[in-house]
C-alpha positions in Angstrom: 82.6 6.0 104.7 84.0 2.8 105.5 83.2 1.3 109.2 85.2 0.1 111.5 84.0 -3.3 111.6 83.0 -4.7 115.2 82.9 -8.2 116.7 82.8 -10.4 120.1 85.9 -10.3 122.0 84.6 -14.5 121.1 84.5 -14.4 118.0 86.8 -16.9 115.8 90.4 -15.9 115.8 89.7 -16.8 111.8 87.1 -14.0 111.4 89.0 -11.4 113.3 92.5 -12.4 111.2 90.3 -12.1 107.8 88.7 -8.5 109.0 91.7 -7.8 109.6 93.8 -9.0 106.5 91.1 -6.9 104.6 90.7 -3.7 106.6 93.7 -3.1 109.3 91.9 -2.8 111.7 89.3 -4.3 113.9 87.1 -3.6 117.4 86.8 -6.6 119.8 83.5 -6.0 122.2 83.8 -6.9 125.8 87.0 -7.9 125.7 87.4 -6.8 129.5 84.8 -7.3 131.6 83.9 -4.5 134.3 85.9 -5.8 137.2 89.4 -5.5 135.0 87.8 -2.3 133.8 87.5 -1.1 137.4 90.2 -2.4 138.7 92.4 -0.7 135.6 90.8 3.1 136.4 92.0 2.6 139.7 95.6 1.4 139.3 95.8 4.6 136.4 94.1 7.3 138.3 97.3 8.0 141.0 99.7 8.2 137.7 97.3 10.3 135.7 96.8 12.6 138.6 100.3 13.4 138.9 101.2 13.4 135.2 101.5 16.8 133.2 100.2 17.3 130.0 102.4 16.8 127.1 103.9 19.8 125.0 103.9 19.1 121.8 102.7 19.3 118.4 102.2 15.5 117.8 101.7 14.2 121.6 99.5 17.1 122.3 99.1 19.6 124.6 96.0 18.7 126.6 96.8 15.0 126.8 98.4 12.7 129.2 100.7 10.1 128.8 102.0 7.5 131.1 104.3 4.7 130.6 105.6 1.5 132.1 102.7 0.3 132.8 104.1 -3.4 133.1 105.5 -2.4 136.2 101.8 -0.3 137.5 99.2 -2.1 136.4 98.2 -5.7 137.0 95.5 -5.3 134.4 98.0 -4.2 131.9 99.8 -7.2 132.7 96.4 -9.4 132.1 95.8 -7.5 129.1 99.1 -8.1 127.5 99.1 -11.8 127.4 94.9 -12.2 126.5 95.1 -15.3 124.6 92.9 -14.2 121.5 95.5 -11.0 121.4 98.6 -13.5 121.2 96.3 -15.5 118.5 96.7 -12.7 116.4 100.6 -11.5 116.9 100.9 -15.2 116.3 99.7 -14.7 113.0 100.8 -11.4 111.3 104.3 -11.0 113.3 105.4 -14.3 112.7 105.4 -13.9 109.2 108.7 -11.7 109.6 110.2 -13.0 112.9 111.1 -16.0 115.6 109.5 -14.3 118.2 107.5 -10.9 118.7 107.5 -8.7 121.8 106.3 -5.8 123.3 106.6 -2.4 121.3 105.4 -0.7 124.4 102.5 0.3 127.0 101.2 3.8 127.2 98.0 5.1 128.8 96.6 8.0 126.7 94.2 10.6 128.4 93.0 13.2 125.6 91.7 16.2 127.5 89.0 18.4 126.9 89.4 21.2 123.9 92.5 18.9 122.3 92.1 19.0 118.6 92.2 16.0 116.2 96.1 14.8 116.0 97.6 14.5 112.2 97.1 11.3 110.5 100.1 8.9 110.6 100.9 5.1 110.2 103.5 4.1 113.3 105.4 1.5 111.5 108.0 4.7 110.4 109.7 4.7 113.7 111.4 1.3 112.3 113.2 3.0 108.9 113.1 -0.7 107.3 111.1 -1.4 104.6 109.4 -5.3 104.7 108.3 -6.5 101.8 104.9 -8.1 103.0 103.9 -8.3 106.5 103.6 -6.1 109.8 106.0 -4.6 111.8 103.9 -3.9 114.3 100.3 -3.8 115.8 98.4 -2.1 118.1 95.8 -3.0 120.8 94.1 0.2 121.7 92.0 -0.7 125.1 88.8 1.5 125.4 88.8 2.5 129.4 86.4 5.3 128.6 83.7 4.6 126.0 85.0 6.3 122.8 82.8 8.7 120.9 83.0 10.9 117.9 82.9 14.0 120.2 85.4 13.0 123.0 88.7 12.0 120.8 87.6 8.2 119.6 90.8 7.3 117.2 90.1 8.2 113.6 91.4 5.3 111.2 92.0 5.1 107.6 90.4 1.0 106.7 92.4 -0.4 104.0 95.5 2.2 104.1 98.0 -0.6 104.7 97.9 -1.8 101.5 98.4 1.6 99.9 101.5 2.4 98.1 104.3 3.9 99.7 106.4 6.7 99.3 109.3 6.1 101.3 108.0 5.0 104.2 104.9 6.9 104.1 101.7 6.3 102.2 102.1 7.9 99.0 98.9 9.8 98.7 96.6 11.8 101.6 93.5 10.0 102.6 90.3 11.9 101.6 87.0 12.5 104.1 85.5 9.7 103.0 88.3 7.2 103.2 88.4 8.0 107.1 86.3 6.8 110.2 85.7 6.7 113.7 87.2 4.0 116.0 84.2 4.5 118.4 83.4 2.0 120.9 82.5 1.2 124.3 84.4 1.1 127.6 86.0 -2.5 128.0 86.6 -3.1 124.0 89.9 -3.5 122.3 90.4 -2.2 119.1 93.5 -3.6 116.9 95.0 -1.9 113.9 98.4 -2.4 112.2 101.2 0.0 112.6 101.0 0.3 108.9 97.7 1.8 109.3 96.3 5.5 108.5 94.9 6.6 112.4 95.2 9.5 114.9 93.2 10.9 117.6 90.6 12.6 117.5 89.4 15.9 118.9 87.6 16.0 122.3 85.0 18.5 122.0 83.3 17.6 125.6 83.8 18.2 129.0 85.6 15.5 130.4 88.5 13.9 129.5 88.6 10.1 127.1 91.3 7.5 128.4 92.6 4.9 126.5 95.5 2.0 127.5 97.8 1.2 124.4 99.5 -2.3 124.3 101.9 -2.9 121.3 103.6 -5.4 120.0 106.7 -5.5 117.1 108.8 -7.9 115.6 111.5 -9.3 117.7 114.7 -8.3 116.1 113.4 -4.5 116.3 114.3 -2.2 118.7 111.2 -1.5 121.0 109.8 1.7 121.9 109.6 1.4 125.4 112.8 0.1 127.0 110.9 -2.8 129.0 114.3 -3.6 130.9 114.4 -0.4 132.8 110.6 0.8 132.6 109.6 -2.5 135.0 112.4 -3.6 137.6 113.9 -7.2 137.8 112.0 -7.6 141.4 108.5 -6.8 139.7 109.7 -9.1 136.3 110.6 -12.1 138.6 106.9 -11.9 139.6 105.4 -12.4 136.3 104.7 -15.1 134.2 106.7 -16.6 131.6 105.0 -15.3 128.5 104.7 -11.5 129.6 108.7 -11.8 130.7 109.3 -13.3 127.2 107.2 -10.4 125.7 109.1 -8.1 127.4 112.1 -8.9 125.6 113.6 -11.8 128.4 114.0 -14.6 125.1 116.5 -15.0 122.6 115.2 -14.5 119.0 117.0 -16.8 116.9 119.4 -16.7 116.0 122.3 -15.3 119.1 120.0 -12.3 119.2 119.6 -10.6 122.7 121.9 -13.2 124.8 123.5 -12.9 128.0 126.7 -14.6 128.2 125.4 -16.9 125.5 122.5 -17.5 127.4 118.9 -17.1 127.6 118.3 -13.9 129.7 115.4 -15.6 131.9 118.0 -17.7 133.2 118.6 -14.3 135.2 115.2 -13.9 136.2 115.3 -17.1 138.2 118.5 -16.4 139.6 120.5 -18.8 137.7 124.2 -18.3 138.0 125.8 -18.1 134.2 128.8 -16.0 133.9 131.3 -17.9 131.9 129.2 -21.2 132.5 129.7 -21.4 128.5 127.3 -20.5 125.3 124.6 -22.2 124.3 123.5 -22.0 120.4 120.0 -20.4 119.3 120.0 -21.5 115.9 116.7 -21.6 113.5 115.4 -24.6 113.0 115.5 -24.4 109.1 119.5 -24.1 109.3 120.0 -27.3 111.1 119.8 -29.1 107.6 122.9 -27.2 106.3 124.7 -27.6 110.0 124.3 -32.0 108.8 125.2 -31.1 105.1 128.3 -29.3 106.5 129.3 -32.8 109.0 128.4 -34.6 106.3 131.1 -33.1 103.9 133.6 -33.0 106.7 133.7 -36.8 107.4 133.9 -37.8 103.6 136.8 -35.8 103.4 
């Protein structure tokens, strides 16, 4: 059985992009230290109280689920914009995009007696097929520690670079091809959308919670609609980067203006209806843009 392999949260953004490249998937140690980690069970716990359990066959039926956590966690907020995280989108998502953003934010609390989920890859809710790189990645945040016997994600290492049928893996993974994401409380683990994973069944007493943070490409539809889940009064607050990440950019080119502007411009209360476009062009079309005025004043 293949490992999960686990570093520092301080380790080399080199090392964690190789371990990576090679296996999917990755655990970051300490990447939160216990004030956050506090701080974070706090700001979930009213939400988490109040929520339901999901019904269904996939979400579960003894699990919780809460969303827009931009807008109800300041932690989340931290979280989203850790600079070794950003390191690592930088790498993979920018391989197929101008910018990246987020996919979504979901806190997952797997109760007691839930059985293991069905393995899956994520990368399906986008039907497109790239033909090298990441659609998106995932940064599951430990809260609780995660063990084999309360739900700790079960990963496939390696499974993104099987074959594909469609766009699912073309062949089941066997026992030995899967492990256990276990780790403790305060660690991150990342894995690729394209990855083998699901969670695992919680066979104690007490329930495991676990904050997801995702990221996708920037031309792709996100999961969680970041525009309504977190109001423009909370989004004003924030810094730049998380409002970029939330989809408040323009991903080159034209895509996701406002009046042919850049939709931050909003956010700081800027006053642009018909005050004219600008252009948000890539920078490797500028050379044809001179080729073009170049062929226009000879003529």
């Amino acid at each position: 059985m293949t490992q999960v392999k686990q570093v520092e949260a301080t380790e080399s953004v080199q090392k964690i992009i190789q371990i990576l490249e090679e296996d999917g998937c990755i655990v970051l140690k300490n990447a939160m230290d216990s004030t956050q980690l506090n701080k974070l069970k706090a700001e979930l716990e009213p939400h988490m109280a109040q929520t339901p359990n999901c019904n269904g066959d996939f979400y579960g039926h003894k699990t919780k689920r809460i969303g827009s956590l931009i807008e109800k966690s300041s932690v989340c907020c931290d979280l989203a914009i850790k600079p070794v995280l950003l390191s690592v989108m930088d790498e993979f998502l920018l391989r197929s995009c101008k910018s990246y953003q987020l996919n979504l934010t979901q806190a997952i609390q797997i109760g007691p007696g839930e059985p293991q989920q069905m393995m899956h890859p994520d990368d399906p809710m986008f039907p497109v097929a790239l033909e090298t790189g990441e659609k998106m990645i995932n940064c599951m945040w430990a809260i609780d520690d995660f063990t084999d016997e309360n739900g700790a994600t079960h990963l496939v290492p390696g499974s993104h670079k099987w074959e594909r049928e469609g766009l699912l893996p073309e062949r089941v993974p066997e026992k030995d091809d899967i492990t256990k994401g276990e780790m403790p409380a305060g660690s991150v683990l990342i894995y690729f959308g394209s990855l083998l994973h699901c969670g695992g069944a919680n066979t104690t007493a007490a329930p495991r919670t676990g904050l997801v943070v995702s990221y996708c490409l920037g031309w792709l539809r996100q999961s969680e609609n970041q525009y309504l889940a977190v109001s423009q009064k909370t989004t004003r607050t924030l810094p730049q980067r998380l409002q970029e990440l939330m989809g408040y950019f323009v991903h080159k080119p034209n895509l996701g203006q406002v009046e042919g502007r850049d939709p931050r411009e909003l956010l700081l209360g800027n006053q642009i209806v018909n005050s004219g476009f600008e252009e948000f062009l890539p920078e490797e079309v500028q050379p044809y843009i001179e080729e073009h005025k170049k062929r226009l004043e000879a003529a």
